[in-house]
C-alpha positions as CSV (number, residue, x, y, z in Angstrom):
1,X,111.6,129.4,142.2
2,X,113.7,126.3,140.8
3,X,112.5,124.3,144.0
4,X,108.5,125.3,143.4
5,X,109.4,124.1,139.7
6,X,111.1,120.8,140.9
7,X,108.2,119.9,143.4
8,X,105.4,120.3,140.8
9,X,107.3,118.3,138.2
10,X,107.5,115.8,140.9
11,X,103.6,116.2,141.9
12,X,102.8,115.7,138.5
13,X,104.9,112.7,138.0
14,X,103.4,111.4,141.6
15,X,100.0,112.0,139.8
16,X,101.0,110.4,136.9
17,X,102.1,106.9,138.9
18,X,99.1,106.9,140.5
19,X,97.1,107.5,137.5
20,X,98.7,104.2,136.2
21,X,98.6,102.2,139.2
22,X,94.7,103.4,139.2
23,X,94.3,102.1,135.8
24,X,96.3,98.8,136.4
25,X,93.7,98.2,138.9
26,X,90.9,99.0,136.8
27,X,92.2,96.8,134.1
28,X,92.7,93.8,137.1
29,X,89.2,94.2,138.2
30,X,87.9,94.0,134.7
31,X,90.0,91.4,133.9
32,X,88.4,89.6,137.0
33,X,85.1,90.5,136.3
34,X,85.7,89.1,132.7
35,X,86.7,86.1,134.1
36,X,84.2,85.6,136.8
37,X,81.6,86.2,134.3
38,X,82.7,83.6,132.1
39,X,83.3,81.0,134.5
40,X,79.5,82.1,135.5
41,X,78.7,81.7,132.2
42,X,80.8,78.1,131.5
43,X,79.2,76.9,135.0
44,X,75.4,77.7,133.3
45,X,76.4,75.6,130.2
46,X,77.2,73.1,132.2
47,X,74.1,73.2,133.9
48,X,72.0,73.5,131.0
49,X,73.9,70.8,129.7
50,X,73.3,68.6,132.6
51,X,69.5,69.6,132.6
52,X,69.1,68.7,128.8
53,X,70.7,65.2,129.3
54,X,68.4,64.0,132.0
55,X,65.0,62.9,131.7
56,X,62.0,64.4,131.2
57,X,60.1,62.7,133.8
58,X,55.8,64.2,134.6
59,X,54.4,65.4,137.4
60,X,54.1,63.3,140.6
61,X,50.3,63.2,142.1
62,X,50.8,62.2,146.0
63,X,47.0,62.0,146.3
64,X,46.5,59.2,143.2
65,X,46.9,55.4,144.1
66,X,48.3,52.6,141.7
67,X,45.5,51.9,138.9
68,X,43.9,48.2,139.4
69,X,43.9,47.9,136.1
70,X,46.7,47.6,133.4
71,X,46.3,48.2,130.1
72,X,48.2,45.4,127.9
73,X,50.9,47.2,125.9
74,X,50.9,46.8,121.8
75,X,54.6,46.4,120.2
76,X,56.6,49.2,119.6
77,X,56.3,48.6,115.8
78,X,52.5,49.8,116.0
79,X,53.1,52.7,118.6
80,X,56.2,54.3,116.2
81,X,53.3,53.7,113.2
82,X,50.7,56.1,115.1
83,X,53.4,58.2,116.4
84,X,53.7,58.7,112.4
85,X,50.2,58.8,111.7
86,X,50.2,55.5,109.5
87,X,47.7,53.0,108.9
88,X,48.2,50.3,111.3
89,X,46.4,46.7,111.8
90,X,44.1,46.5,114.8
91,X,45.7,43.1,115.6
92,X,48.3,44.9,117.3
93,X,46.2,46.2,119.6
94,X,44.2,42.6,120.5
95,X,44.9,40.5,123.4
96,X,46.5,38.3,121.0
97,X,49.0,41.7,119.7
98,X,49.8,42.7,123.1
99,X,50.7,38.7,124.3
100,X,52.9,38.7,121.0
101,X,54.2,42.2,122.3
102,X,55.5,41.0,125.6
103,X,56.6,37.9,124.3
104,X,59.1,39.6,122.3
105,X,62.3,41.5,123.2
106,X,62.3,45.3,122.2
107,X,64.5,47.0,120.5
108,X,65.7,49.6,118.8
109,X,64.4,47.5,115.3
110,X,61.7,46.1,116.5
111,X,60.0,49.9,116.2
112,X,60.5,49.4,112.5
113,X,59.6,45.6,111.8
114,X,56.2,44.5,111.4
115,X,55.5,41.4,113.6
116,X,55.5,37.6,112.0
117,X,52.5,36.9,113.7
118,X,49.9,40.0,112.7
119,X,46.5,39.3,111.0
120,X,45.2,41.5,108.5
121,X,42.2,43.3,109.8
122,X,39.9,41.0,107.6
123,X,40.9,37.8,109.2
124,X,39.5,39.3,112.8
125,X,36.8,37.8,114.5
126,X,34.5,39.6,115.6
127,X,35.8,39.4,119.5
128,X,39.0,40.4,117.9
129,X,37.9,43.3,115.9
130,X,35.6,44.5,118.9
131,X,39.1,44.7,121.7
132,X,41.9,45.7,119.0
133,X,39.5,49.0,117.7
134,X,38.2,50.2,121.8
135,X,42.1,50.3,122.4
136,X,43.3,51.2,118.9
137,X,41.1,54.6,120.0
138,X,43.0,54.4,123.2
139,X,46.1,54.9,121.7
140,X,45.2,57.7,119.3
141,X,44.7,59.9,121.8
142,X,47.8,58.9,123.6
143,X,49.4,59.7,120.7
144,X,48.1,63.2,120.0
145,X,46.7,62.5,117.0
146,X,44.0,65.9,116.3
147,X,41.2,65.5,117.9
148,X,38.2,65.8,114.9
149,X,40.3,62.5,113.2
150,X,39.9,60.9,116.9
151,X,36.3,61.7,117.3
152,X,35.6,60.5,113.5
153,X,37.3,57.8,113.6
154,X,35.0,56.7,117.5
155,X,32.1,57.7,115.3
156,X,32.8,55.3,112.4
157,X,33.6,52.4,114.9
158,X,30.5,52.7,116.8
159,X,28.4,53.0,113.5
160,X,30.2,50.2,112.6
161,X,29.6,48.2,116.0
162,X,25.5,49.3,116.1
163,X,25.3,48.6,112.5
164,X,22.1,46.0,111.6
165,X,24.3,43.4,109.6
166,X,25.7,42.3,113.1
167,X,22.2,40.2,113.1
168,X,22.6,39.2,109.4
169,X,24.2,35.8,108.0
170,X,28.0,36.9,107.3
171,X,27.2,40.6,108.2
172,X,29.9,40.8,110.9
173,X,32.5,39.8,108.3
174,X,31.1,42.1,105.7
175,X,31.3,45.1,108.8
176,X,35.1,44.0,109.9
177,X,36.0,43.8,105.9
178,X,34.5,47.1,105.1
179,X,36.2,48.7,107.7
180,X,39.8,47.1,106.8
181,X,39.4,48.6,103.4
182,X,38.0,51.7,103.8
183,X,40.5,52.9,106.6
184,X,43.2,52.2,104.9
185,X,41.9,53.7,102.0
186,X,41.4,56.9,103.9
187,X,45.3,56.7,105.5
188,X,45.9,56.6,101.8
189,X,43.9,59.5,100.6
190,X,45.0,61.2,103.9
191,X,48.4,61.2,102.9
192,X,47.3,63.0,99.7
193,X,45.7,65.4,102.0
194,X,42.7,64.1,100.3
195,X,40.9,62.5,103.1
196,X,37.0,62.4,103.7
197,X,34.5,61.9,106.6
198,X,35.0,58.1,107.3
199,X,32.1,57.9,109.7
200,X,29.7,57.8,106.9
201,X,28.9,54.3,106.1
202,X,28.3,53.7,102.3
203,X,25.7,51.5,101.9
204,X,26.6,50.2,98.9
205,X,29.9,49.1,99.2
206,X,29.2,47.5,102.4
207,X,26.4,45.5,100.5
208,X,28.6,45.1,98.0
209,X,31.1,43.7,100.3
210,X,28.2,41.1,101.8
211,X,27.2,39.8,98.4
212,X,31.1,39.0,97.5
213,X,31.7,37.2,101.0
214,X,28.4,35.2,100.0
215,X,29.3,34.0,96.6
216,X,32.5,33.4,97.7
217,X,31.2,31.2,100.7
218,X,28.9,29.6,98.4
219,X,31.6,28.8,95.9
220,X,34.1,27.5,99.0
221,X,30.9,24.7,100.0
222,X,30.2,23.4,96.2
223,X,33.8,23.1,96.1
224,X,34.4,21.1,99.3
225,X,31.2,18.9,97.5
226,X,33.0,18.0,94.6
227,X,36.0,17.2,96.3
228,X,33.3,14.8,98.8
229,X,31.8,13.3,95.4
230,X,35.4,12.9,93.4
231,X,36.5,10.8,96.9
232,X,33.6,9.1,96.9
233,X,33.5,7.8,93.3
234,X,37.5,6.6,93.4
235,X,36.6,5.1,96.4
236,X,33.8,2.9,94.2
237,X,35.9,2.7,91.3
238,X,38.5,1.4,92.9
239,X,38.9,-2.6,93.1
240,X,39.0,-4.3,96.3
241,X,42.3,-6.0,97.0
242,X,41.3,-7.9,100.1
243,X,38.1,-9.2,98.4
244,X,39.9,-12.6,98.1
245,X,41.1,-12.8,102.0
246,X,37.4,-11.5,102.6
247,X,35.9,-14.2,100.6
248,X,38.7,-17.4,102.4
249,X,37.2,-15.5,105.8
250,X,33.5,-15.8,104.9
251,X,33.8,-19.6,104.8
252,X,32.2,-21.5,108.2
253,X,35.3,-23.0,110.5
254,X,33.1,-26.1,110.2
255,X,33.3,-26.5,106.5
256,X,36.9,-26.2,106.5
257,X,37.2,-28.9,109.1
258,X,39.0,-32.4,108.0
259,X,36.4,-35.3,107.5
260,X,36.3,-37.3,110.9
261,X,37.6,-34.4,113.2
262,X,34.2,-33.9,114.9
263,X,33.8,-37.7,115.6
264,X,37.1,-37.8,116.9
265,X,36.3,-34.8,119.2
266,X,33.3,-36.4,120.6
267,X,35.1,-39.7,121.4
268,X,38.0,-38.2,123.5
269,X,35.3,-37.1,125.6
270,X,33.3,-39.9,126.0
């Protein structure tokens, strides 16, 4: 009886040690998974990390060739302006722009300073005005601007570009002067969310615009005729200081010959 006693105290206390070393090995294997799982989950950060830092490059099309043609590039300083939806100056986006563009060294500034070399819109010709707005549209699009202020804005150039005072006197500067003031004007009122359908020419501001680039041409040639007339009455007013020299010049070489000198002359040669 006393030996049955002993040997299930020691079956119990058998059961016991292996109930511990059981759970030790639970615990290790838990403690392993733990670990495995967060070196699985450090190695993803890493990866994630890694992904995050490189670049975003597009898709590659095997069965496209290089373009044969190149579109020239505006500045930076006009791109970051349409990334920003701001009213920029079609110069930018001229021949003359995008030769000033490469010309220049980009930077990290240069995306916020205006170049020393733009033109306000109303100092285009009409070659100008004609490039700088075809891929001023161009880069609209690029830069996901929506797509009714892209098609309204292609609707109020071509209104602009068909318009019938490209055959009248000055009409092409009245057309590239209405359309500096009224787009900015509408990057203005769109900022106020108040903007409005620029495509719709208004008549009377554009003839407006005509009859002040008239007078104004008109007053530009009466003044260059004053000026004409005022130099041209000093110049009569004003004495002549080589009258005298001109007078002593006028007199014939023969008058002012000594008495004798042509006899003299003859007889040498005689």
């Amino acid at each position: 009886m006393a030996w049955t006693a002993r040997g299930l105290k020691n079956a119990q206390w058998a059961a016991q040690l292996e109930a511990s070393r059981l759970a030790d090995d639970e615990r290790l294997l838990q403690d392993a998974s733990a670990r495995r799982q967060a070196d699985d989950a450090a190695a993803e950060e890493a990866r994630l990390a890694r992904e995050r830092k490189r670049p975003r490059l597009g898709k590659i099309h095997l069965d496209r060739d290089t373009p044969s043609y190149l579109p020239p590039r505006p500045c930076a300083y006009a791109l970051h302006k349409l990334e920003k939806g701001e009213y920029v100056e079609l110069w930018y986006f001229t021949l003359e722009g995008c030769a000033a563009a490469a010309n220049e060294c980009s930077t990290a500034q240069e995306a916020h300073r205006a170049s020393r070399h733009v033109l306000p819109d109303e100092k285009l010709t009409w070659d100008q005005y004609c490039i700088g707005k075809s891929d001023f549209q161009l880069a609209i699009s690029a830069a996901d601007w929506p797509a009714t202020h892209v098609a309204m804005l292609e609707a109020f150039f071509y209104t602009l570009s068909r318009h019938p005072f490209t055959r009248r006197p000055r009409g092409k500067d009245a057309l590239i002067t209405y359309q500096a003031r009224v787009r900015r004007h509408w990057h203005e009122q769109l900022a106020r969310d108040e903007g409005y359908n620029i495509s719709k020419i208004n008549l009377g501001l554009l003839n407006g615009i005509l009859r002040e680039l008239l007078s104004s041409a008109q007053e530009e040639r009466i003044s260059r005729c004053d000026c004409i007339l005022a130099s041209v009455d000093r110049l009569h007013r004003s004495p002549r200081r080589d009258a005298p020299a001109r007078a002593g010049r006028s007199a014939s070489p023969t008058a002012r010959r000594p008495p004798g000198q042509d006899l003299r002359s003859t007889r040498d040669y005689m």
